[in-house]
C-alpha atoms as one frame of an Amber mdcrd trajectory, in Angstrom:
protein
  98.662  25.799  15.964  96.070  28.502  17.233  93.331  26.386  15.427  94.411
  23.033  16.699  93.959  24.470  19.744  90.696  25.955  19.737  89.884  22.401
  18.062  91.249  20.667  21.070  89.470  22.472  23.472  86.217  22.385  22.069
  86.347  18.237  22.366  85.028  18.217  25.868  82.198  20.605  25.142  80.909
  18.206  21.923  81.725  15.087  23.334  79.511  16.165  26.529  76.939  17.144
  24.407  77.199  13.652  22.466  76.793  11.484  25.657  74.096  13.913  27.157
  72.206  13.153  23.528  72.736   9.396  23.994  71.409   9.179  27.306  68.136
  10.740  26.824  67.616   8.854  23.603  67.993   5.730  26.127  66.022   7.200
  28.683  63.108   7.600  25.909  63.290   3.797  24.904  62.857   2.760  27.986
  59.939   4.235  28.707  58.339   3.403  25.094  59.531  -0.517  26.436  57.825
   0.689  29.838  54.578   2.075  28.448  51.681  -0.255  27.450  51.177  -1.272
  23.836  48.989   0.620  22.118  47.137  -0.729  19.127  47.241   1.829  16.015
  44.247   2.141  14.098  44.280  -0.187  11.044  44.155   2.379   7.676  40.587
   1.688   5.597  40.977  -0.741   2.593  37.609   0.508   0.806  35.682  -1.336
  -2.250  36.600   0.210  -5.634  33.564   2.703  -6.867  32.401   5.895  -9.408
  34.813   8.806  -8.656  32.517  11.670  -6.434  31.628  14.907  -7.430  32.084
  17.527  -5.293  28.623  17.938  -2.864  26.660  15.211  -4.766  28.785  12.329
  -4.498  27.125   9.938  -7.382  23.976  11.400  -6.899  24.256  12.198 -10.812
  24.222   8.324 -10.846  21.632   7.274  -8.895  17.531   7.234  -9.592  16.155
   7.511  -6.297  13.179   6.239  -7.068  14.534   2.919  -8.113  17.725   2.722
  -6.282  18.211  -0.547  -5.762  17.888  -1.186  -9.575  20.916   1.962  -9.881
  22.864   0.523  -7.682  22.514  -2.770  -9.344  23.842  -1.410 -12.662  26.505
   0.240 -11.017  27.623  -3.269  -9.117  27.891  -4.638 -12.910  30.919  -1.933
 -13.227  32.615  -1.961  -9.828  32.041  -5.463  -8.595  29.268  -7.171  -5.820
  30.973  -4.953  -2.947  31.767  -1.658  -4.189  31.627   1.883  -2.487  28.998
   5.066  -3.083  29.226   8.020  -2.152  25.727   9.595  -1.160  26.544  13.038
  -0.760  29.079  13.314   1.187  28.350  10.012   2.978  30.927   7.154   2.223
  28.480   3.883   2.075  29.742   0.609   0.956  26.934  -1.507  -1.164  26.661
  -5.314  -0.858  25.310  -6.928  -3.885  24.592 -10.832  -4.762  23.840 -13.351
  -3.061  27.191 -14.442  -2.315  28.096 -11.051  -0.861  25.325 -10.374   1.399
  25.296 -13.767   2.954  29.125 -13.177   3.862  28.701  -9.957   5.383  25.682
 -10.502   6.938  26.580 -13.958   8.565  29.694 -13.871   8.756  30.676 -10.273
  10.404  28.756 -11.599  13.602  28.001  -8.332  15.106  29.769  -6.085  13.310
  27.231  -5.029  11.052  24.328  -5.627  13.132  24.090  -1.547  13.853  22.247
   0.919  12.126  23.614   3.655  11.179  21.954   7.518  12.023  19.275   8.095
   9.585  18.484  11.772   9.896  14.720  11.573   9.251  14.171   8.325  11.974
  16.487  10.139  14.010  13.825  12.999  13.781  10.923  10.301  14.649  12.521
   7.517  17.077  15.494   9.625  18.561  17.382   5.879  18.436  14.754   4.288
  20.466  12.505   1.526  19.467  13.112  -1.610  17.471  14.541  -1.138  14.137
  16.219   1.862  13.938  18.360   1.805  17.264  21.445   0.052  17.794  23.435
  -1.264  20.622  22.179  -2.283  23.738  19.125  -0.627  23.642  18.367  -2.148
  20.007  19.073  -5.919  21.958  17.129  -5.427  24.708  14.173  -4.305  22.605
  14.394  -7.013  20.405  14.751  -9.837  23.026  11.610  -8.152  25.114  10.014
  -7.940  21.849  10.921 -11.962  20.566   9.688 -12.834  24.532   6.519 -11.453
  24.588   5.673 -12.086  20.914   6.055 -15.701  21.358   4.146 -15.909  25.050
   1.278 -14.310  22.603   1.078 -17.731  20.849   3.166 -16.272  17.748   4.555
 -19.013  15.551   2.000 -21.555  17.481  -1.768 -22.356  17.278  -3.032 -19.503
  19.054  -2.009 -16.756  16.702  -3.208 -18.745  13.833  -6.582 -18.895  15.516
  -6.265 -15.178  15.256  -5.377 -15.338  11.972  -8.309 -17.636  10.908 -10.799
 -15.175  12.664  -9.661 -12.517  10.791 -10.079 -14.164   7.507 -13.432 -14.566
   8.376 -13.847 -10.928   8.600 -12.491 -10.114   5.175 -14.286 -12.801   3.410
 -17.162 -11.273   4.558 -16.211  -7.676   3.489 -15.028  -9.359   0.389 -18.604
 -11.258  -0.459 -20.876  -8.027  -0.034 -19.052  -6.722  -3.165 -20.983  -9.743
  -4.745 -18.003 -10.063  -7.357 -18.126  -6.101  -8.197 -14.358  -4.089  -8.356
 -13.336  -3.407  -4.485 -10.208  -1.536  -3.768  -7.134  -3.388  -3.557  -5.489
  -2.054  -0.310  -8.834  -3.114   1.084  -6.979  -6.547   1.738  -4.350  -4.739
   3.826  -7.450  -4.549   6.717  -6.871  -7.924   7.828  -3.012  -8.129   8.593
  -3.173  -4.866  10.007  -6.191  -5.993  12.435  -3.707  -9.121  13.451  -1.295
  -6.905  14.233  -3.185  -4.238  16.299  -4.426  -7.344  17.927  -1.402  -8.399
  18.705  -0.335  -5.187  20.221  -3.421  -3.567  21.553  -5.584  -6.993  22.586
  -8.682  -6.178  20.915  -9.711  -6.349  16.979 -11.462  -3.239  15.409 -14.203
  -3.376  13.350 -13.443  -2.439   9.548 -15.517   0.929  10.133 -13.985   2.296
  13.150 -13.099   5.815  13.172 -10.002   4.987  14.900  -9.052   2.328  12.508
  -9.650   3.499   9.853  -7.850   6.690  10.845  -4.518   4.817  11.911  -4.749
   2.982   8.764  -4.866   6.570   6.599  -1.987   8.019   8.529   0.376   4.862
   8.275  -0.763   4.784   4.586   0.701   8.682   4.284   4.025   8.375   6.184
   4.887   5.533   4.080   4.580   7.063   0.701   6.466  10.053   2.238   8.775
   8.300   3.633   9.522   7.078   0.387   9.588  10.402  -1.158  12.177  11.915
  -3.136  11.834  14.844  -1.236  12.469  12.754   2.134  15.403  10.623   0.728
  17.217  14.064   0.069  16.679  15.462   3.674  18.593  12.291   4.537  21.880
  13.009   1.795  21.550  16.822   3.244  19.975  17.159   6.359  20.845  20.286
   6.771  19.172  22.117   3.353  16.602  19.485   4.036  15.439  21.048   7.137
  15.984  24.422   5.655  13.727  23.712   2.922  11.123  21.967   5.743  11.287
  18.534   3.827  10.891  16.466   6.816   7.745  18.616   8.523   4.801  16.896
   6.753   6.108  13.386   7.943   6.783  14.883  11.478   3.087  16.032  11.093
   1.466  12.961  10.662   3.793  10.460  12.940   2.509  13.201  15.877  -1.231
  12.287  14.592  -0.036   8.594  15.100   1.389   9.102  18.394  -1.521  10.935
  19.386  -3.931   7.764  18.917  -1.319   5.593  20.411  -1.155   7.318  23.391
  -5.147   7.078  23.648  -4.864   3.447  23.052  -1.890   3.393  25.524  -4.230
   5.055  28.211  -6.865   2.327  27.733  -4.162  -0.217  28.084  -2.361   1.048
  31.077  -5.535   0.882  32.961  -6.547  -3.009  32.269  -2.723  -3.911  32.456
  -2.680  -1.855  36.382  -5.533  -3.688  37.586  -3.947  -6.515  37.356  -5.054
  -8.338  34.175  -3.941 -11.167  32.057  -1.343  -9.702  29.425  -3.752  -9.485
  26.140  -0.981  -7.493  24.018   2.448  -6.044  23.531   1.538  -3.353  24.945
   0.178  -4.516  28.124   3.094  -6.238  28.570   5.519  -3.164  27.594   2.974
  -1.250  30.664   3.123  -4.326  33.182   7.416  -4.513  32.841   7.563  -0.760
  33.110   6.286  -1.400  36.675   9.317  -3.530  37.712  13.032  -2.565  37.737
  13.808  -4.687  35.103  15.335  -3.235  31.684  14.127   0.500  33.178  15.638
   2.382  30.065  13.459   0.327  28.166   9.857   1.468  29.259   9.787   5.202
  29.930   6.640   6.433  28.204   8.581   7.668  25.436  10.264   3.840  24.681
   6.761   2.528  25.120   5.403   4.497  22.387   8.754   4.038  20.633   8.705
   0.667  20.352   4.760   0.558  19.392   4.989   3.042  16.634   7.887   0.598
  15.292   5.296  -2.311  15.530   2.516  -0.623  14.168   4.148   0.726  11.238
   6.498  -2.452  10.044   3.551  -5.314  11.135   0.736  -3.649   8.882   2.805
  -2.216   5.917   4.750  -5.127   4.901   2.390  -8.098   5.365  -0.488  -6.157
   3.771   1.499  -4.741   0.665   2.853  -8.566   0.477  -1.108 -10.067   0.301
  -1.813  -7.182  -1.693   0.881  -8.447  -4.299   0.135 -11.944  -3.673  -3.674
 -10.893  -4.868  -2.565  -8.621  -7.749  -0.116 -11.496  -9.341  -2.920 -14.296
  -9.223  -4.996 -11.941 -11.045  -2.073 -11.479 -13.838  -1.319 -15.077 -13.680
  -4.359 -17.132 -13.850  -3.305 -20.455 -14.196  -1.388 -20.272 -11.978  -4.279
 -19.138  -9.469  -6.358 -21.837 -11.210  -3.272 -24.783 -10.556  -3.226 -23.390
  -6.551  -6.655 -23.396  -6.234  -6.770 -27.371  -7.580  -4.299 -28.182  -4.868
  -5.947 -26.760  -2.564  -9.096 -28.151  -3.007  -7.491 -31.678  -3.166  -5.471
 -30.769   0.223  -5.320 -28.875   3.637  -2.202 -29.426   5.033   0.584 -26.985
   4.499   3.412 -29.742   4.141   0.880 -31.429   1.519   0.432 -28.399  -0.420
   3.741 -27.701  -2.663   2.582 -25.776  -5.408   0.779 -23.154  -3.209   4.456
 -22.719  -0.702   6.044 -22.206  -4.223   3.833 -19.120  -4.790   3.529 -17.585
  -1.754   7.685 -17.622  -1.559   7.572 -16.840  -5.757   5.660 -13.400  -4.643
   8.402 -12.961  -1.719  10.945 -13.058  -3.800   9.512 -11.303  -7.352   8.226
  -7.748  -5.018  11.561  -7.511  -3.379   9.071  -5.541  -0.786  12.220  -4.227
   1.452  15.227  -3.511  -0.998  18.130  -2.033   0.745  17.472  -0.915   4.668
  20.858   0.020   5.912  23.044  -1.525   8.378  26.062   0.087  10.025  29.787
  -1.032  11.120  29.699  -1.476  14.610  33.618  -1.545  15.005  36.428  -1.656
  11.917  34.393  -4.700   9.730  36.962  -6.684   6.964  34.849  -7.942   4.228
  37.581  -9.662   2.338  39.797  -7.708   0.757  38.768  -4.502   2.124  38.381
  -3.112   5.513  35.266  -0.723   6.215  36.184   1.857   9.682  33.810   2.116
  12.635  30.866   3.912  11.840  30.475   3.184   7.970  27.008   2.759   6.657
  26.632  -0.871   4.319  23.882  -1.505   2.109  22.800  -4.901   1.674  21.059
  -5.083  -1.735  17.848  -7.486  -1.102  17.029  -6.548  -4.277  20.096  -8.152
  -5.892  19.964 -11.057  -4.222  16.003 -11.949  -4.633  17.162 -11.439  -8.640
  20.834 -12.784  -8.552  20.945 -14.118 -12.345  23.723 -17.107 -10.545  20.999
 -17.906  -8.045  17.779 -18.370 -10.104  16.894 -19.220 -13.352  14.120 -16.531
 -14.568  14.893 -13.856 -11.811  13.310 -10.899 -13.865   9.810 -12.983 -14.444
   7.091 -14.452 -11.870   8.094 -18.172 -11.979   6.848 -20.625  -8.754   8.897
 -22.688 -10.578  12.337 -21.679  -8.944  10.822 -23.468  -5.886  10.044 -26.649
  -7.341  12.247 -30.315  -7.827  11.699 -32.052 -11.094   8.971 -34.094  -9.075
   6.868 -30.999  -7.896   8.083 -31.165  -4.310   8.793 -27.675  -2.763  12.214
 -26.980  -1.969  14.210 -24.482   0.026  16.911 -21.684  -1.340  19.526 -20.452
   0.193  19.077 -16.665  -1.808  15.439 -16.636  -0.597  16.291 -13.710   1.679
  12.397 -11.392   1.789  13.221 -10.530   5.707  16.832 -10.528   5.371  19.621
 -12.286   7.127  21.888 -12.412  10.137  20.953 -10.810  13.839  18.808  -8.351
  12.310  16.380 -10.542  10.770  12.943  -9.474  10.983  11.420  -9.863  14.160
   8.467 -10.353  12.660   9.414 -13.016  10.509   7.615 -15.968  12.269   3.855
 -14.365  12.285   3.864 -12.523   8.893   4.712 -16.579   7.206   1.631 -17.455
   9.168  -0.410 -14.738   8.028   0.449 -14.650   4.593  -0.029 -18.447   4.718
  -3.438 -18.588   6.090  -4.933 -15.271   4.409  -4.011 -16.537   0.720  -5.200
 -19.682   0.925  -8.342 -18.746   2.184  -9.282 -16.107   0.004  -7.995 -18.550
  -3.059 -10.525 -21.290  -1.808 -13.531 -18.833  -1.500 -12.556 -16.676  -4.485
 -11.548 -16.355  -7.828  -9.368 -13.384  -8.551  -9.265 -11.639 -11.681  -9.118
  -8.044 -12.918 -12.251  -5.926 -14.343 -14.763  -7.925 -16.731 -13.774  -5.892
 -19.936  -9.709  -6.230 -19.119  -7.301  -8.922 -19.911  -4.834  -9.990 -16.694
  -2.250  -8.220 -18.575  -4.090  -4.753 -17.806  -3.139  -4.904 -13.976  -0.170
  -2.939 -13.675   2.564  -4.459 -11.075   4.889  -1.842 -10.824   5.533  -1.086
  -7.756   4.245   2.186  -6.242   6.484   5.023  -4.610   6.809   4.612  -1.058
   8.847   3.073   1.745   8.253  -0.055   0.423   8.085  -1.493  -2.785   3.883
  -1.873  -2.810   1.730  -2.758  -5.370  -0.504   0.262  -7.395  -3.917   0.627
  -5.707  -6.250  -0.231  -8.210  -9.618  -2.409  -8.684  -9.807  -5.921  -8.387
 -12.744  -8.337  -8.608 -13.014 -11.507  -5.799 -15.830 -13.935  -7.739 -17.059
 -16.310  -5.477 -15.994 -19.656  -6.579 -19.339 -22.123  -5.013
């Protein structure tokens, strides 16, 4: 009976207790029914890949000298979208044709970011054209696109310039009277176009300043290409230890030191009140006004120049370069292009010679795998990338996608021929890549490529040294930020 009764007594205290409990718990749901929604943070999906090491990642995997072509072999394991890890850097690799026109397309924005390089982080600090993202990477580019085309890019004017400037190096060309001349020598005239684009005057081939800015764009490229550089960017930190990234620093401050001359010069033509001659005049002239303000500080202004400088001379003259090079290896077909064009001087009328110039496009694979970024979480079918991961889109693999052309691995104009000899269009024919980062550049280089080749293949005949065979001329690419062709000797014969 005692314990009955202690039993009996305690009831109140529990069942208190139990509807105290109860009430709080409902008190709680309402306010979870009260509170605003919040969305939870889908969990990553990534791309199957090589299992990490610890501190290397797949490093152990990967020639960085060639790493498109190790990445490559790796997608022939894992699959066209697999994951890498570079260091400790998680970076999902896009590979095919197929896969890099879906994620490039059709992400809209998502991937239209870059993500932080360490060494251009070093250089640009995120401003400028290619390497910054976000608004400030949009309002470059339109400003960029806007004054480009008032500057009679993609129209007559800036093939005048063009056709002036092949004038130029056919000279330079004919007082080698048919003797060896250096190769990158035909790099002068697209980078002349360009600084006339941006600077409103042409240099002469033997100005100091010229030839000056040409030397120091030559040297950040190859170290920018260096193995030394690409493993300050996997370990920043032991990279700047070591001082990897100093010698680059040291010559981009040489360039910025003659663009800030030519910037002087500019600023006072473009204050007086003069017509708009360059980029730069116009980048001076807007910095005046209130519009885009963030844009045009002095450090934005050299910014975006140094972009423009160093992308509208390296990749145009390597790609004329090639285009040179591989009619030298490949005489007939210089010989069968030369034929046309004598017959012709239209560009729609002239086939075989399109077929070339987009056969060298796509055979250099001049710009393999420049990064992009997730702006926000990205799906890319099955999988689902977070915010912030860096994506590789392999130009490389889709230039030589074995389901997209017949002889990817050989030099073959052929791939842009119909049965009948009429030029036709491919989808996979991605040289300046795809989607809202397309090169901004895109327009002028086809015009310049256009115009240069076919008049140096009507004046000359291009062959290598008079005791080698066309073989001899070595077209592996050399080691830099691009893929460029070997300097070496060439001979330009005069053909009347």
């Amino acid at each position: 009976c005692s314990l009955w009764g202690h039993v009996l007594m305690a009831l109140p205290a529990v069942v208190t207790l139990l509807l105290l409990g109860l009430l709080l718990g409902l008190l709680g749901l309402w306010g979870l029914c009260r509170a605003p929604a919040s969305t939870p943070t889908p969990a990553a999906c990534w791309p199957p890949g090589p299992c990490p090491l610890p501190l290397i990642g797949n490093l152990h995997l990967l020639d960085v000298r060639r790493l498109d072509r190790s990445l490559m072999e790796l997608a022939e394991r894992y699959g066209p979208v697999f994951t890498v890890h570079l260091g400790g850097q998680k970076t999902v690799v896009l590979t095919g044709f197929e896969a890099v026109r879906a994620a490039l397309v059709g992400t809209g924005q998502k991937l239209a970011d870059r993500p932080l390089i360490p060494i251009f982080q070093h250089i640009q600090g995120g401003r400028g054209i290619f390497f910054s993202s976000g608004p400030q990477w949009k309002a470059a580019r339109q400003f960029t696109v806007r004054v480009l085309h008032g500057l009679g890019v993609g129209r007559a004017p800036a093939a005048h310039k063009v056709l002036e400037e092949l004038e130029w190096l056919v000279a330079e060309l004919d007082s080698y009277g048919g003797r060896p001349f250096p190769l990158p020598l035909l790099g002068w005239a697209p980078s002349n176009i360009t600084f006339t684009l941006l600077f409103g005057q042409r240099f002469d081939y033997q100005d100091p300043l010229f030839v000056s800015l040409l030397g120091l764009i030559d040297e950040v490229m190859v170290l920018l290409g260096s193995p030394g550089l690409q493993m300050f960017n996997i370990f920043p930190r032991l990279g700047a230890l070591l001082q990897l990234h100093r010698p680059v620093l040291r010559k981009i401050k040489e360039v910025r030191a003659i663009l800030k001359t030519l910037l002087e010069a500019r600023r006072r033509h473009a204050l007086s009140g003069g017509p708009v001659l360059g980029y730069l005049d116009a980048l001076i002239q807007h910095g005046q006004g209130e519009e885009l303000p963030d844009l045009f500080s002095e450090a934005d202004v050299v910014a975006c120049t140094l972009d423009m400088v160093m992308a509208g001379t390296e990749t145009t003259s390597a790609t004329l370069q090639w285009a040179a090079l591989l009619m030298g290896r490949h005489p007939r077909v210089q010989g069968r292009t030369q034929a046309e064009l004598d017959r012709v001087h239209d560009q729609a009328a002239l086939p075989y010679t399109n077929a070339v110039l987009h056969e060298v496009q796509r055979y250099i694979t001049l710009l393999p795998h420049v990064p992009r970024c997730a702006a926000a979480p990205t799906r890319l079918g099955a999988y689902l990338l977070p915010k912030g991961t860096p994506v590789i889109p392999l130009l490389t693999s889709v230039l030589l996608d074995k389901a997209q052309w017949e002889t990817p691995e050989q030099f073959n104009p052929g791939h842009f021929l119909d049965a009948d000899g009429r030029f036709v269009k491919r989808a996979a024919f991605l040289p300046f890549s795809s989607g809202r980062r397309v090169c901004v550049g895109e327009s002028l280089a086809r015009t310049e490529l256009f115009l240069l080749f076919a008049g140096l293949l009507q004046r000359f005949r291009l062959q290598p040294l008079p005791s080698a065979h066309p073989a001899a001329l070595d077209a592996s690419p050399a080691p830099a930020f691009t893929m460029r062709p070997r300097a070496q000797p060439l001979c330009a014969v005069p053909r009347w």
